[in-house]
VOVEXLO-145309 format. One record per atom (N, C-alpha, C): residue number from 1; atom name; x, y, z. Coordinates in nm, 3 decimals. Example, Ala and Ser with C-alpha at 12.3 -4.5 7.8 and 13.67 -1.06 7.14 Angstrom:
BEGIN
+-----+------+---------+---------+---------+
| pos | site |       x |       y |       z |
+-----+------+---------+---------+---------+
|   1 |    N |   1.319 |  -0.569 |   0.780 |
|   1 |   CA |   1.230 |  -0.450 |   0.780 |
|   1 |    C |   1.320 |  -0.330 |   0.780 |
|   2 |    N |   1.285 |  -0.225 |   0.708 |
|   2 |   CA |   1.367 |  -0.106 |   0.714 |
|   2 |    C |   1.290 |   0.003 |   0.787 |
+-----+------+---------+---------+---------+
***
This chain:
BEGIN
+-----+------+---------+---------+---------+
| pos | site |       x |       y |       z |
+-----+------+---------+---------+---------+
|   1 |    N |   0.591 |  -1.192 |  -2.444 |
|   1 |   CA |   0.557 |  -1.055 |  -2.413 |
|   1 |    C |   0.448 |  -1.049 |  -2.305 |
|   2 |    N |   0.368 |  -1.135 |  -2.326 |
|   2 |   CA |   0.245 |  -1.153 |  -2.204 |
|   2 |    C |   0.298 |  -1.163 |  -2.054 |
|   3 |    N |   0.380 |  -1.282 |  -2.064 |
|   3 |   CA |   0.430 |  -1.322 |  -1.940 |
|   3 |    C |   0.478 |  -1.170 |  -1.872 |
|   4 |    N |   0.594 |  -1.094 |  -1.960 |
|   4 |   CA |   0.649 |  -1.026 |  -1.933 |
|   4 |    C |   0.551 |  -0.883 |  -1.851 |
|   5 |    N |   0.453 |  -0.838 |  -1.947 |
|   5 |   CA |   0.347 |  -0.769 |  -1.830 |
|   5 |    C |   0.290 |  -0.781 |  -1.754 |
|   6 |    N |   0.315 |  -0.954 |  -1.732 |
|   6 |   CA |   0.216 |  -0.982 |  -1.590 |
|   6 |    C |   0.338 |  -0.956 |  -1.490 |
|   7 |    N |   0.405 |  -0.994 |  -1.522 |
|   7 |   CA |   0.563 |  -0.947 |  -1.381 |
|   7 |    C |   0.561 |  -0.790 |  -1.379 |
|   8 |    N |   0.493 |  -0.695 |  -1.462 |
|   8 |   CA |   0.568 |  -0.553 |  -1.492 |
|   8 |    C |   0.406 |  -0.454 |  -1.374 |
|   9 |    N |   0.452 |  -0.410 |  -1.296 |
|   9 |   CA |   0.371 |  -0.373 |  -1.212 |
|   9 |    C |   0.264 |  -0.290 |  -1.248 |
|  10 |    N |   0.117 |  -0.278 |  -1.233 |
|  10 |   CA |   0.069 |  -0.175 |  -1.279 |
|  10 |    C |   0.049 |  -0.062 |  -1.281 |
|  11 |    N |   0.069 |   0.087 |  -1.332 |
|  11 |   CA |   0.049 |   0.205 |  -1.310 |
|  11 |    C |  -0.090 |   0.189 |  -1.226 |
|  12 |    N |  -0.036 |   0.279 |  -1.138 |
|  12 |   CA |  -0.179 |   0.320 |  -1.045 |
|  12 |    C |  -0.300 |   0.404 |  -1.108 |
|  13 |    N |  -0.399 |   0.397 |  -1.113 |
|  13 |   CA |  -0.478 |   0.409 |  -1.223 |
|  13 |    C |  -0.613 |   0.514 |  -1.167 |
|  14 |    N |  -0.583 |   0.540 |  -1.003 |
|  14 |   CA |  -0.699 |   0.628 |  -0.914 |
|  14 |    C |  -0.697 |   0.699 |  -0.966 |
|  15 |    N |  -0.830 |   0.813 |  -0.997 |
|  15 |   CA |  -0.796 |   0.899 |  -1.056 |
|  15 |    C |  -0.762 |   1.036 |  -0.949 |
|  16 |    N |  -0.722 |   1.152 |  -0.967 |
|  16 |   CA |  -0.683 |   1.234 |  -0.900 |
|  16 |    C |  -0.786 |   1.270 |  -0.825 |
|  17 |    N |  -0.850 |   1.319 |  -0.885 |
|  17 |   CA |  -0.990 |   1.386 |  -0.812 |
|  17 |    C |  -1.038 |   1.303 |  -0.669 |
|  18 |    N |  -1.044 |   1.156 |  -0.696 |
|  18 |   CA |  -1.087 |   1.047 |  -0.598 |
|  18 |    C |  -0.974 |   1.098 |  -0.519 |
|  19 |    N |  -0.849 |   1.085 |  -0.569 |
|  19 |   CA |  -0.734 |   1.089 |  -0.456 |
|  19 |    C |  -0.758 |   1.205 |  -0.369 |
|  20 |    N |  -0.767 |   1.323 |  -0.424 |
|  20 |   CA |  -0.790 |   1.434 |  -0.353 |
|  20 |    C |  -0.889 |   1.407 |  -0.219 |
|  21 |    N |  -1.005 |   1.329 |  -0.208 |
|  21 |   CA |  -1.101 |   1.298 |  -0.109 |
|  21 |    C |  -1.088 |   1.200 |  -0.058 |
|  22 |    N |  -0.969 |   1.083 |  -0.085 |
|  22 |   CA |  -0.972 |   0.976 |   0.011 |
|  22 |    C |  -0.839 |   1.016 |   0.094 |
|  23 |    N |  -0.886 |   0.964 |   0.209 |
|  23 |   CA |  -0.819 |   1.007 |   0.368 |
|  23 |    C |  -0.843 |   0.831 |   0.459 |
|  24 |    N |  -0.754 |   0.833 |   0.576 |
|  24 |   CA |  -0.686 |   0.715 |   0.616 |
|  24 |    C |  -0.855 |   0.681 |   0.717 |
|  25 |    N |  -0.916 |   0.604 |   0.715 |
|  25 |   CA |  -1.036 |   0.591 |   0.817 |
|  25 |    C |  -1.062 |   0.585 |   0.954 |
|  26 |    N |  -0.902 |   0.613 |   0.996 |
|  26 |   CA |  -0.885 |   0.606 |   1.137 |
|  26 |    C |  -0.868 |   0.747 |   1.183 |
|  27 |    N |  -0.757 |   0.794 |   1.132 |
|  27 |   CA |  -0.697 |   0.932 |   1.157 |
|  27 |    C |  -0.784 |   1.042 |   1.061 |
|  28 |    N |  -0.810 |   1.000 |   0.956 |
|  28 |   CA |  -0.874 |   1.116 |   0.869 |
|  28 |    C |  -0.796 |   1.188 |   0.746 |
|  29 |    N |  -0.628 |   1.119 |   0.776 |
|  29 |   CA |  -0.502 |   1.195 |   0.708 |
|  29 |    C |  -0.540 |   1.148 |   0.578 |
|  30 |    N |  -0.506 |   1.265 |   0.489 |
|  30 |   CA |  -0.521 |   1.265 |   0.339 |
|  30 |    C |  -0.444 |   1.147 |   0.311 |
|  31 |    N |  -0.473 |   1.074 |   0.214 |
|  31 |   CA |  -0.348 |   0.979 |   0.165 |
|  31 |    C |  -0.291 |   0.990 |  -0.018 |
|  32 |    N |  -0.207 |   0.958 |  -0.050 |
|  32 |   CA |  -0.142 |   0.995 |  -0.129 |
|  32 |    C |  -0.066 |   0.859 |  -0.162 |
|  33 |    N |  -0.059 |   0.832 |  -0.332 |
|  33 |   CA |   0.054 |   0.706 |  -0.385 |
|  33 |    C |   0.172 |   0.681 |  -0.334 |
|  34 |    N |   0.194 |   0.611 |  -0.307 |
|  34 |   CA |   0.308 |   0.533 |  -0.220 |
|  34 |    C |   0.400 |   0.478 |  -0.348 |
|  35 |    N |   0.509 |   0.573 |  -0.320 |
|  35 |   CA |   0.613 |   0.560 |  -0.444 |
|  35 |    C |   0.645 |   0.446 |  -0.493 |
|  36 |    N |   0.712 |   0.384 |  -0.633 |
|  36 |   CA |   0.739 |   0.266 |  -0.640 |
|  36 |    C |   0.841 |   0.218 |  -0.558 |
|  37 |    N |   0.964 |   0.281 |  -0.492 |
|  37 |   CA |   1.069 |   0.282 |  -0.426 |
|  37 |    C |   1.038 |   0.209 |  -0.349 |
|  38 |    N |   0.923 |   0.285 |  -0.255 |
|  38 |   CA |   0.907 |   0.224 |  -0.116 |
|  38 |    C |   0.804 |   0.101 |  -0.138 |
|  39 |    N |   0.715 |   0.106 |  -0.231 |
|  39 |   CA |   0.635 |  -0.051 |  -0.247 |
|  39 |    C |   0.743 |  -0.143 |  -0.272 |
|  40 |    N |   0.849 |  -0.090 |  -0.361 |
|  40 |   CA |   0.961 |  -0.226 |  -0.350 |
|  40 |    C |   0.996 |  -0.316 |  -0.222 |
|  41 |    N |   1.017 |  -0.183 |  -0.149 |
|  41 |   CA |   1.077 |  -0.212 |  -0.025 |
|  41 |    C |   0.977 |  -0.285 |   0.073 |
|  42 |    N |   0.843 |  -0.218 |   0.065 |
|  42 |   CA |   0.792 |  -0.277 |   0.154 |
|  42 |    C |   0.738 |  -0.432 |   0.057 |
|  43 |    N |   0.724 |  -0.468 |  -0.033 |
|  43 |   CA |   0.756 |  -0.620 |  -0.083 |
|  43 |    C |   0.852 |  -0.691 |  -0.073 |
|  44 |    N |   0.950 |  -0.658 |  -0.034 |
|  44 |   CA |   1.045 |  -0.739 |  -0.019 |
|  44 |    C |   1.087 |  -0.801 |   0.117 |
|  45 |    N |   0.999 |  -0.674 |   0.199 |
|  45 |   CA |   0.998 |  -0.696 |   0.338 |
|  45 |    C |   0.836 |  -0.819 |   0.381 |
|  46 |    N |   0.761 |  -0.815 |   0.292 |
|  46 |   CA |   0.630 |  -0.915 |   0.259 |
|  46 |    C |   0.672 |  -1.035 |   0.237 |
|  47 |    N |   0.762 |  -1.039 |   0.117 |
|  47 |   CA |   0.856 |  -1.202 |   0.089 |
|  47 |    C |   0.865 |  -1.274 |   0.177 |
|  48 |    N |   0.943 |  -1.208 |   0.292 |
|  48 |   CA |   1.039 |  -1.233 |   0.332 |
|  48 |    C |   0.917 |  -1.273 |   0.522 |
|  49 |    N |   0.806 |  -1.237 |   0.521 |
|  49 |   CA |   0.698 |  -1.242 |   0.639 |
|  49 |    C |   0.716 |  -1.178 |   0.743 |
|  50 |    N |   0.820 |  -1.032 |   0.702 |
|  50 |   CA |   0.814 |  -0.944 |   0.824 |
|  50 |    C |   0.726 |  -0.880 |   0.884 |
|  51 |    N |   0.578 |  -0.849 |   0.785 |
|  51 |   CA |   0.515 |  -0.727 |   0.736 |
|  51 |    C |   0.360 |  -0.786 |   0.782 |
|  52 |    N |   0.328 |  -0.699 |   0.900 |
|  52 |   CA |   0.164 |  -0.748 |   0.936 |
|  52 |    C |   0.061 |  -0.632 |   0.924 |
|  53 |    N |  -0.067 |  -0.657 |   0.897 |
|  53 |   CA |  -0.139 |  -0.562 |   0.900 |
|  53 |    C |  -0.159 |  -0.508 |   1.079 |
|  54 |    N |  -0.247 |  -0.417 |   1.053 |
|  54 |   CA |  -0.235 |  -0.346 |   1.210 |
|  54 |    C |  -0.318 |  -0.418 |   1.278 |
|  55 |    N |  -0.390 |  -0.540 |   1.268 |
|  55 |   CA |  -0.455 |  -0.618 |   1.358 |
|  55 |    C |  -0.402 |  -0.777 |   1.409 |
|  56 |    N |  -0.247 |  -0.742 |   1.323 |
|  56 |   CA |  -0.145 |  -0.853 |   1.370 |
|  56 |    C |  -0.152 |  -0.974 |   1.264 |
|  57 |    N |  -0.224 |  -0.981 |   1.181 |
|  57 |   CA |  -0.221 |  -1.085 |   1.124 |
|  57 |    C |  -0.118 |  -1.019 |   0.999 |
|  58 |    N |  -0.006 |  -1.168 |   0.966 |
|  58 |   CA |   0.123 |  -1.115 |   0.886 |
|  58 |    C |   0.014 |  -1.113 |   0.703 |
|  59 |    N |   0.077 |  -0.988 |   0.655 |
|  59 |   CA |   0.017 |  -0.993 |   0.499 |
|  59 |    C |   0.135 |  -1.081 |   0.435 |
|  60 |    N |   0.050 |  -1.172 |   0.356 |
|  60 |   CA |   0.102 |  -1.266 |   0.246 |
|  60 |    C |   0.129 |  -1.240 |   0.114 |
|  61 |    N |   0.037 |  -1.140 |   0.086 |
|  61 |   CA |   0.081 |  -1.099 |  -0.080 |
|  61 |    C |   0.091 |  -0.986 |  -0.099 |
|  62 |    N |   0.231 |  -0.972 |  -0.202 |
|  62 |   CA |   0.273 |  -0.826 |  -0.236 |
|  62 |    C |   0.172 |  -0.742 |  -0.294 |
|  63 |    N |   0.200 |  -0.624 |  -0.311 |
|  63 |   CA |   0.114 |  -0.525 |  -0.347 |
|  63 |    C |   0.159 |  -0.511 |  -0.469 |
|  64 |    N |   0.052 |  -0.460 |  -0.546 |
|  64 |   CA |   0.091 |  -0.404 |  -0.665 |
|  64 |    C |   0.091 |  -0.239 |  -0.681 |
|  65 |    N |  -0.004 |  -0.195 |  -0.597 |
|  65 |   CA |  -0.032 |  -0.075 |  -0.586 |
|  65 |    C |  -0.065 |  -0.043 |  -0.413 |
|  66 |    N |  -0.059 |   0.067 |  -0.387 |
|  66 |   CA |  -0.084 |   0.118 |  -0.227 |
|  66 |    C |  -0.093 |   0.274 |  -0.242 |
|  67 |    N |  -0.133 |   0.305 |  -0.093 |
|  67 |   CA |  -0.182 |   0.473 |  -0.037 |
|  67 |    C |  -0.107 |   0.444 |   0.079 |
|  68 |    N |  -0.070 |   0.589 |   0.096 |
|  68 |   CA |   0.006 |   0.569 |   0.232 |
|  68 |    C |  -0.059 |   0.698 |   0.246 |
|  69 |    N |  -0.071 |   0.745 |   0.385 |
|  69 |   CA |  -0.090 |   0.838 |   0.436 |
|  69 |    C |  -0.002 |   0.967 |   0.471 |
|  70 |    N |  -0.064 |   1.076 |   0.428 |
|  70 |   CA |   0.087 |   1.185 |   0.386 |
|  70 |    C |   0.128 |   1.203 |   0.518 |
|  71 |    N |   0.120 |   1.159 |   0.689 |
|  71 |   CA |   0.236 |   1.203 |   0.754 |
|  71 |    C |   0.343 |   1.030 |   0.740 |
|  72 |    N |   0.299 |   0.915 |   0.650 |
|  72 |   CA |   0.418 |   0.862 |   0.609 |
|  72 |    C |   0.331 |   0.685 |   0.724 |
|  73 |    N |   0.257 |   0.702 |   0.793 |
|  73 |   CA |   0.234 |   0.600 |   0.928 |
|  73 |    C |   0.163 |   0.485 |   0.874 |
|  74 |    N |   0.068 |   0.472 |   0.780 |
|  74 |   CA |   0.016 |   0.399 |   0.734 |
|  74 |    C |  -0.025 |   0.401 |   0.631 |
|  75 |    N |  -0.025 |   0.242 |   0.566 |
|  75 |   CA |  -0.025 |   0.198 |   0.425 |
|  75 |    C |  -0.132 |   0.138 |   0.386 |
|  76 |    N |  -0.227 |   0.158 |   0.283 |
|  76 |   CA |  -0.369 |   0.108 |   0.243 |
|  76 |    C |  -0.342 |   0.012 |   0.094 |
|  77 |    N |  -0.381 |  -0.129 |   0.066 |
|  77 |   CA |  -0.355 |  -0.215 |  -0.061 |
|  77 |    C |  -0.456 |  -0.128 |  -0.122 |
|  78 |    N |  -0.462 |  -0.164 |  -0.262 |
|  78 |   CA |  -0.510 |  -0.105 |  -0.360 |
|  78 |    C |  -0.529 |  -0.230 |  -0.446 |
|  79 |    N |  -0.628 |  -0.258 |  -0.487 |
|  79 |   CA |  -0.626 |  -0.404 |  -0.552 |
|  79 |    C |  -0.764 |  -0.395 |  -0.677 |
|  80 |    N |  -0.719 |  -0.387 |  -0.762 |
|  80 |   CA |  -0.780 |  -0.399 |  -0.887 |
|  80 |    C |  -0.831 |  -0.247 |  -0.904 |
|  81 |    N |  -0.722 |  -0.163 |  -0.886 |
|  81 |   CA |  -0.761 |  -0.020 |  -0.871 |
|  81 |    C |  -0.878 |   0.051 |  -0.817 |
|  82 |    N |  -0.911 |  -0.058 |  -0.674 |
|  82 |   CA |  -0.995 |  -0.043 |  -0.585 |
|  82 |    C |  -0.924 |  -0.034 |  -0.423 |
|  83 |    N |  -0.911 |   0.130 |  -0.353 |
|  83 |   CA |  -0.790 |   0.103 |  -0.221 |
|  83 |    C |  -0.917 |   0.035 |  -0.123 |
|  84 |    N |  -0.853 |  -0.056 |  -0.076 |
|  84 |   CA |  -0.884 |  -0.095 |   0.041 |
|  84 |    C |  -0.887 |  -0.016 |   0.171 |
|  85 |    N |  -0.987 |   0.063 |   0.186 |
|  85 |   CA |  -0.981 |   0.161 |   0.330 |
|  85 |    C |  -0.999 |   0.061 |   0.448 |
|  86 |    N |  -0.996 |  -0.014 |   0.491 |
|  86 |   CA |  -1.037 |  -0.066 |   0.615 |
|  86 |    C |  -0.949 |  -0.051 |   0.693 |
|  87 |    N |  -1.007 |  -0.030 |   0.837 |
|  87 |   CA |  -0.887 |   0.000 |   0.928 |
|  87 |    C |  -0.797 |  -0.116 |   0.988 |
|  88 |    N |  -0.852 |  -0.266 |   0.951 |
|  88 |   CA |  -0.770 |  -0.404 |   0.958 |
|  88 |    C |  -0.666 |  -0.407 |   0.859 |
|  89 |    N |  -0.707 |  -0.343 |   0.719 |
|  89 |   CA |  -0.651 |  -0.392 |   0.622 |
|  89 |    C |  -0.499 |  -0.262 |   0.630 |
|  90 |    N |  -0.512 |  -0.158 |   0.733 |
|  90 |   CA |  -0.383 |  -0.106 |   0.719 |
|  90 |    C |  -0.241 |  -0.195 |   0.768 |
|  91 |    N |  -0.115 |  -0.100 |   0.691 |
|  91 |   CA |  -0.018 |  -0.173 |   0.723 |
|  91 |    C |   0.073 |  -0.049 |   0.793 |
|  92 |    N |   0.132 |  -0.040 |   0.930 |
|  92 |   CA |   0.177 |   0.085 |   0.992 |
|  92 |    C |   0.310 |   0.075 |   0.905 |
|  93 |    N |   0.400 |   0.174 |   0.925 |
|  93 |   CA |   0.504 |   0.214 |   0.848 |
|  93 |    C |   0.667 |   0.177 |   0.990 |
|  94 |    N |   0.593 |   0.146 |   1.094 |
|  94 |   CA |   0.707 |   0.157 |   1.248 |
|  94 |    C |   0.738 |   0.016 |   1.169 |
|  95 |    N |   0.716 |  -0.081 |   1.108 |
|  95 |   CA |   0.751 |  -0.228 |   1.096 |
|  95 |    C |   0.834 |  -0.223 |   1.044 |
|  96 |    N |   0.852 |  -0.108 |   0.930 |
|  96 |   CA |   0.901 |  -0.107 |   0.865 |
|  96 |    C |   1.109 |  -0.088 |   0.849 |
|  97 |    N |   1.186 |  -0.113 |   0.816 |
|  97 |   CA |   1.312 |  -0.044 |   0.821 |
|  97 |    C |   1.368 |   0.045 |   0.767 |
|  98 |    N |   1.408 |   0.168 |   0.793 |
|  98 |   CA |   1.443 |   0.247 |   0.673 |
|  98 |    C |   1.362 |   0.330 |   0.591 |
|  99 |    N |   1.210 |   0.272 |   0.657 |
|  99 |   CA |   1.099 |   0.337 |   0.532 |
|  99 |    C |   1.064 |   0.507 |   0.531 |
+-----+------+---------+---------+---------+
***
């Protein structure tokens, strides 16, 4: 059963209120949870070493959680239910296929 929740992804755990006031550090755009759909997608596109942050260096490990920015352009990790705002640590959404 253990094993089994460490594979089982975690509910995103920000609370709303925070969400309401965090925005992308470049642009300023509100950001908002990044569906499980598309974290699939964009992990599978990570696997696989398509997927670089915006300062070119390729990201190595999947996400468990992310923010994307509500016009859809960029993606912020979220890691120990702490988002990573940095403007290195974004991931643009153009890399992406389909997204």
């Amino acid at each position: 059963m253990k094993a089994l929740q460490q594979k089982m992804p975690k509910i995103m755990s920000i609370d709303g209120k925070l969400l309401e006031i965090l925005c992308c550090p470049v642009s300023k755009t509100p950001l908002i949870r990044l569906p499980a759909s598309k974290l699939d997608k964009l992990n599978r596109a990570i696997s696989v070493g398509e997927v670089l942050y915006v300062h070119g260096e390729a990201v190595e490990d999947e996400l468990r959680e992310a923010l994307i920015t509500e016009d859809s352009k960029v993606i912020y990790p979220v890691m120990d239910n702490i988002p990573i705002l940095l403007e290195e640590q974004g991931i643009g959404t153009t890399q992406l296929t389909d997204f």
